[in-house]
Structure formats: C-alpha cells, structure tokens
C-alpha positions in Angstrom: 0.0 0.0 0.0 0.9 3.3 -0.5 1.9 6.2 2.0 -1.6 8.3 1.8 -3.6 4.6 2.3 -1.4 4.0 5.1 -1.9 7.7 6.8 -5.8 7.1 6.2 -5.5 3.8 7.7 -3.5 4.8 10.9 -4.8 8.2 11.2 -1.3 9.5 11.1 0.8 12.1 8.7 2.4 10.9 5.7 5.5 13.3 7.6 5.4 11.3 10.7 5.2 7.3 9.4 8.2 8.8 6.8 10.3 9.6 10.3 9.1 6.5 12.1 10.7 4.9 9.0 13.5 6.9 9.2 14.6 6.6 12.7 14.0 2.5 11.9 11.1 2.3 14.0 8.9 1.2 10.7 10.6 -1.9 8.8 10.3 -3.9 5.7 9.6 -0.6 3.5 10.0 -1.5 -0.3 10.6 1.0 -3.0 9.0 0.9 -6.5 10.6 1.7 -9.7 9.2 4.9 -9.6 10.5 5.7 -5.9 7.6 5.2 -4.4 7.1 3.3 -1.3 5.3 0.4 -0.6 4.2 -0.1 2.9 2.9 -4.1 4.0 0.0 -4.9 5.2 1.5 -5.0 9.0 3.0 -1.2 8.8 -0.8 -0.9 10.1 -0.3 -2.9 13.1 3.0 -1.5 13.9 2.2 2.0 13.3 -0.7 1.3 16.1 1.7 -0.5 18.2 3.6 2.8 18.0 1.2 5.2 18.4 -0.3 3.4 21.2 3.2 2.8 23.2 3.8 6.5 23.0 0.2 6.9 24.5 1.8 4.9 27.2 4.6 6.7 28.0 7.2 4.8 25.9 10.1 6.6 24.3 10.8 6.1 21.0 14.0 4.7 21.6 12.9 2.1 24.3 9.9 1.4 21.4 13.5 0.9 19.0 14.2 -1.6 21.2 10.9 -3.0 22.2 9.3 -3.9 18.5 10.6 -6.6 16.6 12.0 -6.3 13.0 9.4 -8.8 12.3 5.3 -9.0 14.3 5.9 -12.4 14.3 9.1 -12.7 16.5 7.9 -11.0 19.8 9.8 -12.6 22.7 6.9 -13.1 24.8 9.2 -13.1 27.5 11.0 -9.7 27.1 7.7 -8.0 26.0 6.3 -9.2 29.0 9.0 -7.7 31.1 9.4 -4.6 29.6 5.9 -3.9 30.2 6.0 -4.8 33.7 9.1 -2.2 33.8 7.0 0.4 32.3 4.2 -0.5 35.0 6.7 0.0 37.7 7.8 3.5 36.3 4.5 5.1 36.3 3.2 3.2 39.3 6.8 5.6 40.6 5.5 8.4 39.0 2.5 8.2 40.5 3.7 8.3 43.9 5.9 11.3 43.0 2.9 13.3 41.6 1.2 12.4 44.8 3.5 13.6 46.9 3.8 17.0 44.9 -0.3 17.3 45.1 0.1 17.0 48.7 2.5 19.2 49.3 0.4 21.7 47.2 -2.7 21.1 49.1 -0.7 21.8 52.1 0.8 25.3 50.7 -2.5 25.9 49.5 -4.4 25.8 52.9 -1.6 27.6 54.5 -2.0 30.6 52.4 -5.6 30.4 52.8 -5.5 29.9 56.8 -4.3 33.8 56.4 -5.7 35.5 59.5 -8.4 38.3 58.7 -5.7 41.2 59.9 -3.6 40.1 58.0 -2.1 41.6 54.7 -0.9 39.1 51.3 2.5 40.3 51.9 2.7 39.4 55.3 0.9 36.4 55.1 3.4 35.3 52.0 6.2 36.2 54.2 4.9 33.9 56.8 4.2 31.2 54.5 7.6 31.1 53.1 9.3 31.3 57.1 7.7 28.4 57.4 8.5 26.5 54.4 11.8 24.3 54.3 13.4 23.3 51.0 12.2 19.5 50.7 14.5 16.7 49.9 13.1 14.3 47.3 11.0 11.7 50.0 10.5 14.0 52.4 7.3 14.1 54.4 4.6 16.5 53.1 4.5 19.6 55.2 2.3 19.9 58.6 -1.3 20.8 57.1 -2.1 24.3 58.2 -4.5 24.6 60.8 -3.2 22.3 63.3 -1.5 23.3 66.0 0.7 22.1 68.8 
C-alpha cells in the first residue's frame, strides 16, 4: 500500500510514518521503480503498536528496542518484562505526583489559613518562614491549621 492509504488507515501524517521509518522504527519498506514506497500490510499494526506505546509513556527509543523487525518474532518473554518495567515506572511516578499534590494542598491551605488582619504580603512572608526546602522523599509539610 501506499503512503496516503497508510496515513488514512493509521490516522497518522504521511510526515510522521516517513520519520518513524527513518529513525528505523517502521521496517520492511520496499521501494517501487518509480520511488515510491510500498508499505505491507503490518506497517498498520506496527504504526498502532507505536502510536499506542507512545500513549503509554514509551520513548521512541525504548519502542527501538521493544518492537521486533518482524510482528511475528515477539519474545513473549521480554515484551512481558518490559511492560512490567513500564508499570513500575509510572506506578513511581504516581507516587511522586502524589506527593507533589500533597504538598500543594498543604501550601495551599496555609496561604488560605491567612488570618483576617492580615495583609498578602505578610501572610506570604509567613508562608515562606515556614517552608523548608524538601529533599526528594520527604514528608509533606504539617497541614495548616493544626497546632501544637
């Protein structure tokens, strides 16, 4: 098939399944005597397999590594693994973005605890007194309100 049936098929720019190929992401490309390419019938499937692991949060270079030059000569194994890898990555950066919504929340309801005679300049200055500069797994700061 041709590059335009291809993009229509995949939903993606002629411009971007002409990088994929030229980065070797997309395989098995075959030129006609007139220059043109001609795309198999699985460019679909890896073009999706693409566009999806970028969807996922895969680089294109760990995609390099993950897709075979051939569909049919997955390592069930390794596929297996490297997705289990990927898991463990965003289940981290879940658990990092977490921490920075909490600590958010928390600066959020200290600058809104602002007593009533106080000024935004003075209540920013207070804010920030209290504030230390947090090491990456630190504790969230005290939520405002309490007191000892």
């Amino acid at each position: 098939m041709k590059i335009g049936e291809l993009a229509e098929r995949t939903g993606l720019a002629p411009s971007r399944i002409r990088f994929y190929e030229r980065i070797g992401l997309l395989k098995a490309v075959a030129r006609q005597d007139n220059g043109y390419r001609s795309y198999p019938d699985d460019a679909v499937l890896a073009l999706k397999l693409i566009a999806t692991g970028q969807r996922a949060g895969f680089s294109l270079d760990e995609l390099r590594t993950l897709l075979p030059g051939d569909l049919a000569q997955w390592d069930h194994g390794s596929l297996l693994d490297t997705l289990r890898r990927k898991v463990r990555d965003i289940e981290a950066l879940q658990a990092q973005l977490a921490q920075s919504k909490a600590q958010l929340a928390g600066l959020m309801a200290q600058i809104e605890a602002r007593p009533q005679d106080m000024d935004c300049a003075a209540n920013a200055r207070r804010v920030l007194s209290g504030m230390q500069l947090a090491e990456p797994g630190d504790a969230p700061p005290p939520k405002a309100g309490r007191r000892r």
